[in-house]
C-alpha positions as CSV (number, residue, x, y, z in Angstrom):
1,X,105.6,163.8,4.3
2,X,105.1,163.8,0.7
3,X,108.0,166.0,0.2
4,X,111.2,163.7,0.9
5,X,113.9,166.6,0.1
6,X,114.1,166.9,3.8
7,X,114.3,164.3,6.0
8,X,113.0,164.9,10.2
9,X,113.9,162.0,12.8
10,X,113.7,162.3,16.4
11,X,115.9,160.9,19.2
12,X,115.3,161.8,22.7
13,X,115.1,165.4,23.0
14,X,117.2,165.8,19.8
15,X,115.2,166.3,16.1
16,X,117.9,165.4,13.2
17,X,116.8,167.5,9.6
18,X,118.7,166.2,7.3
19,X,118.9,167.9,3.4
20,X,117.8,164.7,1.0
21,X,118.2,165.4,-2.4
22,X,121.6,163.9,-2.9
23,X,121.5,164.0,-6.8
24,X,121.6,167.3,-6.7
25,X,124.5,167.7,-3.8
26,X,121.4,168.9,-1.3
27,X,121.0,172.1,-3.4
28,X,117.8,173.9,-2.8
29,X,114.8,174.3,-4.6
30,X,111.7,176.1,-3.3
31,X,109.9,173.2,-2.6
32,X,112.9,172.2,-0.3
33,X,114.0,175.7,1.0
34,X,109.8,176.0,2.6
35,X,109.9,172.9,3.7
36,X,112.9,172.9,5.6
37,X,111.8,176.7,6.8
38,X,108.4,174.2,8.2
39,X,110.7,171.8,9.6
40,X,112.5,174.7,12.0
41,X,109.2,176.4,12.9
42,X,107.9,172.6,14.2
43,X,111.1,172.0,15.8
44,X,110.8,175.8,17.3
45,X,107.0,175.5,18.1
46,X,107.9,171.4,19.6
47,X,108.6,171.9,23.6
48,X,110.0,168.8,24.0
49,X,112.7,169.0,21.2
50,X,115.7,171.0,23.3
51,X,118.3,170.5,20.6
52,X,118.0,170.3,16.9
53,X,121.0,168.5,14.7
54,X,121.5,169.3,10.8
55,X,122.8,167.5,8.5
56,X,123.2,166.4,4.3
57,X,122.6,162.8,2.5
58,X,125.2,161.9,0.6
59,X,128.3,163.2,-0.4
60,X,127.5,166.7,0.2
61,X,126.2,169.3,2.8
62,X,124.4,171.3,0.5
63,X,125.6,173.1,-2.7
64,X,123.6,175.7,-2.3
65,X,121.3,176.9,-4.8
66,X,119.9,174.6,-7.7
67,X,120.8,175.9,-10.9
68,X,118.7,173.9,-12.4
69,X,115.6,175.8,-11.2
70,X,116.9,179.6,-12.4
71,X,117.8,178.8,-15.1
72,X,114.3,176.7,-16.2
73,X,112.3,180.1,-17.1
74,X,108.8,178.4,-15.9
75,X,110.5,177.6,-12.8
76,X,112.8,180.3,-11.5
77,X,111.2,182.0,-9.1
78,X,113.3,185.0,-9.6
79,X,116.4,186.2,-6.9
80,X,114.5,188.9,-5.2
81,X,112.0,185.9,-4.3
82,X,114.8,182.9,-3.3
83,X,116.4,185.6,-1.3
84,X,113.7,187.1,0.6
85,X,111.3,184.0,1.0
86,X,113.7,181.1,1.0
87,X,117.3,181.8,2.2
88,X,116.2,184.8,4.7
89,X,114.1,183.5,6.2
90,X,116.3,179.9,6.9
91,X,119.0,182.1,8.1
92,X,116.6,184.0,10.9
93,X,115.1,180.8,12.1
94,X,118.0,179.0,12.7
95,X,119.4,182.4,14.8
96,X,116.3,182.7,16.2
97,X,115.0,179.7,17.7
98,X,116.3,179.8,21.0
99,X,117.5,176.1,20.9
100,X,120.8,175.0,20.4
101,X,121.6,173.9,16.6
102,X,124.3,171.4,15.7
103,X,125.2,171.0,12.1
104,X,127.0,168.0,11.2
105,X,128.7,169.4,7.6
106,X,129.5,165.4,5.6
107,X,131.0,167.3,2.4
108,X,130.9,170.2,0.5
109,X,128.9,173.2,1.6
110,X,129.0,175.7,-1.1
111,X,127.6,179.2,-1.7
112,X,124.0,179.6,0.5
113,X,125.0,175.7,2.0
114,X,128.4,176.9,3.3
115,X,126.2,180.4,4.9
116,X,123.4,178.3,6.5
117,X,126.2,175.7,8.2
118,X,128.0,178.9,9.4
119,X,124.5,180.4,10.5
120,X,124.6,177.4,13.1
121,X,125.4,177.6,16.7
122,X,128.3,174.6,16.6
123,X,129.7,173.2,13.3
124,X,131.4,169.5,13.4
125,X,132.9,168.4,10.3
126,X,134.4,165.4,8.8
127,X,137.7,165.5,7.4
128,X,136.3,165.4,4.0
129,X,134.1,168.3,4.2
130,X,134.9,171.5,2.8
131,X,133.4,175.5,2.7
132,X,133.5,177.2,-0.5
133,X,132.1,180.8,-1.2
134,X,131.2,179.8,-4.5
135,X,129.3,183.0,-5.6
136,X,132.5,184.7,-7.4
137,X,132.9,182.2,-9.9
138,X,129.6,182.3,-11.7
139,X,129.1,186.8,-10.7
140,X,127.0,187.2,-8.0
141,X,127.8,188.3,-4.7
142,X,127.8,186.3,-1.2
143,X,124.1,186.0,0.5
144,X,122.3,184.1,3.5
145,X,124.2,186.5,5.3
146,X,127.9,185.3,4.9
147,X,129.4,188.9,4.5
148,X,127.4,189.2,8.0
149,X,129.2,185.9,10.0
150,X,131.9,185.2,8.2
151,X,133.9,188.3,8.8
152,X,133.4,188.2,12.3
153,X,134.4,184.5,12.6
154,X,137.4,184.5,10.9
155,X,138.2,188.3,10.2
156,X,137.7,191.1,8.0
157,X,140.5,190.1,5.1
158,X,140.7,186.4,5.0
159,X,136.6,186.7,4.4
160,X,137.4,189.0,1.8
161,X,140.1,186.8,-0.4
162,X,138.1,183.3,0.3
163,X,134.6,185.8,-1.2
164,X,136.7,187.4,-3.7
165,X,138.8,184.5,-5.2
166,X,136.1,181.5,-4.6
167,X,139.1,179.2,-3.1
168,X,137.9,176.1,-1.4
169,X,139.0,175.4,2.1
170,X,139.1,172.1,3.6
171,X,137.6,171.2,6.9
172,X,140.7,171.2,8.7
173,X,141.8,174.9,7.8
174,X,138.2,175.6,8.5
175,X,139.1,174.6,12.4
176,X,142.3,176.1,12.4
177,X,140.7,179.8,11.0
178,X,138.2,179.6,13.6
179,X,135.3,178.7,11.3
180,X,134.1,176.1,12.7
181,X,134.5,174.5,16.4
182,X,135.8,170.8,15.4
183,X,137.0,168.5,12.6
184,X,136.6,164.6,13.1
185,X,137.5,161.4,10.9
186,X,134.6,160.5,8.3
187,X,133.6,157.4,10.4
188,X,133.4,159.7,13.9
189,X,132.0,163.1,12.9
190,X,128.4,162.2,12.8
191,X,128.3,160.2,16.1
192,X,130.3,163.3,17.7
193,X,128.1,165.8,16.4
194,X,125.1,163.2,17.5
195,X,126.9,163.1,20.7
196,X,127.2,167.1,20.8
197,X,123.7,167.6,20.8
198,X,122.5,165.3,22.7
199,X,124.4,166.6,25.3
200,X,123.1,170.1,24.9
201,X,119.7,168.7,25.1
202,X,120.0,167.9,28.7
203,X,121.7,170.8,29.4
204,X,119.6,174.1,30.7
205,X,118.4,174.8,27.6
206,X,116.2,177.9,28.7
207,X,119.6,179.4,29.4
208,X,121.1,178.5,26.2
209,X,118.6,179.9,24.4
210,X,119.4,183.0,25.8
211,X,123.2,182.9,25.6
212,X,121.7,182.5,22.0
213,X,120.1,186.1,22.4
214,X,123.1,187.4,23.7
215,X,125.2,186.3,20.8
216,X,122.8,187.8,18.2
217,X,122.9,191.0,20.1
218,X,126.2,191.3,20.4
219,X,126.8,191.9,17.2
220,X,125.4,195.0,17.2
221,X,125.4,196.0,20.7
222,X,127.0,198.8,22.4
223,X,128.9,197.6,25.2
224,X,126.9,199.4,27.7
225,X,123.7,197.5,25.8
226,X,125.3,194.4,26.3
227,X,125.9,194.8,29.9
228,X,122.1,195.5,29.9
229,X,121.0,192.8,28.5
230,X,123.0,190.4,30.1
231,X,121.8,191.7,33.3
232,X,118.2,191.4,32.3
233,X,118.7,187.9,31.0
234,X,120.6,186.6,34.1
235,X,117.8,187.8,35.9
236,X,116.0,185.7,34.1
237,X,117.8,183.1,34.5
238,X,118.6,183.0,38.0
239,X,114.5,182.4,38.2
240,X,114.4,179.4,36.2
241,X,113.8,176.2,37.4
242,X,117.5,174.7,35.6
243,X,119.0,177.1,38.0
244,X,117.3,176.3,41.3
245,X,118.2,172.7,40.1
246,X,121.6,173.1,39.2
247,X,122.9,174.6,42.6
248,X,121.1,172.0,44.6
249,X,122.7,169.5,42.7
250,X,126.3,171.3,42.9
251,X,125.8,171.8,46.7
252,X,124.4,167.6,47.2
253,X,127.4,166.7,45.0
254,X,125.3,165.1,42.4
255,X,124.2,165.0,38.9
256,X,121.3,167.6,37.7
257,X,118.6,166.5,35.8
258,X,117.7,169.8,33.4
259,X,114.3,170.1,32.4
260,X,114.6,173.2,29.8
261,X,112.6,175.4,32.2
C-alpha cells in the first residue's frame, strides 16, 4: 500500500488493522477514514480471515477527527461529507461484517475514536487507555453513532453526563460501567486481545456472525421479532457444518475443529 495510515497484518485466521498515523494520535483524515473503510470490505469479502483485531500505533487509539483537515479550507471536506462518507459508513461495516471484531484500545479514544472502539464486538483495554466524548468541549454534538451504543451499554443518564460534560474515563471505570468487556496491564492487553481473537477465529464463526445479526436486531426488535429471528437463524444454524461438527465432537469426547461453515 502506498497509503501507510493504516496498517493490515495477517496471522492465521486473524487480520490485525492497526490506525498508523501516531503524530496525529490516529486521528482521521479522508485519506485514512476510505482506506480503512477498504481494509474492512477486504477483510469482509476474504473467506479465510474469521476474526478481525483493531488496534492504534502509538500512544493513542485514535483521537478522532483531524482538526487539522477542517479547519485547512482547501482541505475540509465539509461535516455533511466526513459524516456520511467516512464515519457512517466505518460504523456499518464493522456492525455488519458478520465476523467477530476485537479492538485492542492502547490509549486515548476520543470523540469518533472512542464511538468506533464501542461500535466493536469485544473491547480489551490497557490500563492506560481511556474513553472520552470529546464533542462538548469544542460545540458539536456526539456522532459515529455513540448516542446510538452508548446508552444502551451503560444507560440512559451516565451517557448523558459523560456527552454533556466531556469527562474522561479511565479504562478501569470503563470495565466497571459495563463499557467495555476487560481491562489488562499495558504489557498484557495486546497479547490478550491477540489471544481473544484468535480464539474466536476457530470458533463457529458462521454462528457468530449471526449472534452478530441478532445483536444488531435486537435493538430495535419487538420481542416477538426477536423470537422470530432467532428461530430462523437457529435454523440455520443447526444446518451448518460447525454444528454437525461440534456435537460429534461433544458426543466422541474430543476437541472440534471449526471450519467457519
Amino acid at each position: 500500500m502506498t497509503d501507510q495510515s493504516i496498517l493490515k497484518t495477517i496471522n492465521g485466521n486473524v487480520a490485525t488493522l492497526t490506525l498508523n498515523r501516531p503524530k496525529g494520535f490516529n486521528s482521521f483524515n479522508r485519506e485514512m477514514a476510505l482506506l480503512f473503510q477498504d481494509e474492512l470490505k477486504a477483510c469482509d469479502k476474504d473467506d479465510s480471515i474469521r476474526a478481525i483485531l483493531l488496534t492504534g500505533e502509538g500512544k493513542a487509539f485514535c483521537a478522532g477527527q483531524d482538526l487539522k483537515e477542517v479547519t485547512t479550507p482547501e482541505l475540509n471536506p465539509g461535516f455533511k461529507k466526513i459524516l456520511k462518507k467516512h464515519y457512517n459508513p466505518i460504523i456499518e461495516l464493522i456492525r455488519n461484517i458478520e465476523k467477530p471484531i476485537v479492538c485492542a484500545v492502547n490509549g486515548v479514544a476520543a470523540g469518533a475514536g472512542a464511538n468506533i472502539a464501542l461500535a466493536c464486538d469485544i473491547v480489551i483495554a490497557s490500563e492506560h487507555a481511556s474513553f472520552i466524548q470529546a464533542f462538548s468541549k469544542i460545540g458539536l454534538v456526539p456522532d459515529s453513532a455513540g448516542t446510538f451504543f452508548l446508552p444502551r451499554l451503560i444507560g440512559f443518564q451516565k451517557a448523558s453526563a459523560l456527552m454533556m460534560l466531556g469527562d474522561k474515563v479511565s479504562a478501569k471505570e470503563a470495565e466497571e460501567l459495563g463499557m467495555i468487556y476487560k481491562t489488562f496491564s499495558a504489557e498484557e492487553y495486546f497479547s490478550e486481545a491477540k489471544k481473544t481473537a484468535q480464539t474466536l477465529s476457530q470458533m463457529p464463526t458462521k454462528a457468530l456472525g449471526m449472534t452478530k445479526r441478532l445483536l444488531n436486531q435486537s435493538m430495535t426488535n419487538t420481542l416477538t421479532e426477536q423470537l422470530e429471528l432467532e428461530g430462523k437463524l437457529q435454523i440455520e444454524a443447526a444446518q451448518s457444518e460447525d454444528y454437525a461438527e461440534g456435537v460429534d465432537a461433544f458426543v466422541n469426547k474430543r476437541k472440534p475443529e471449526f471450519k467457519g461453515k
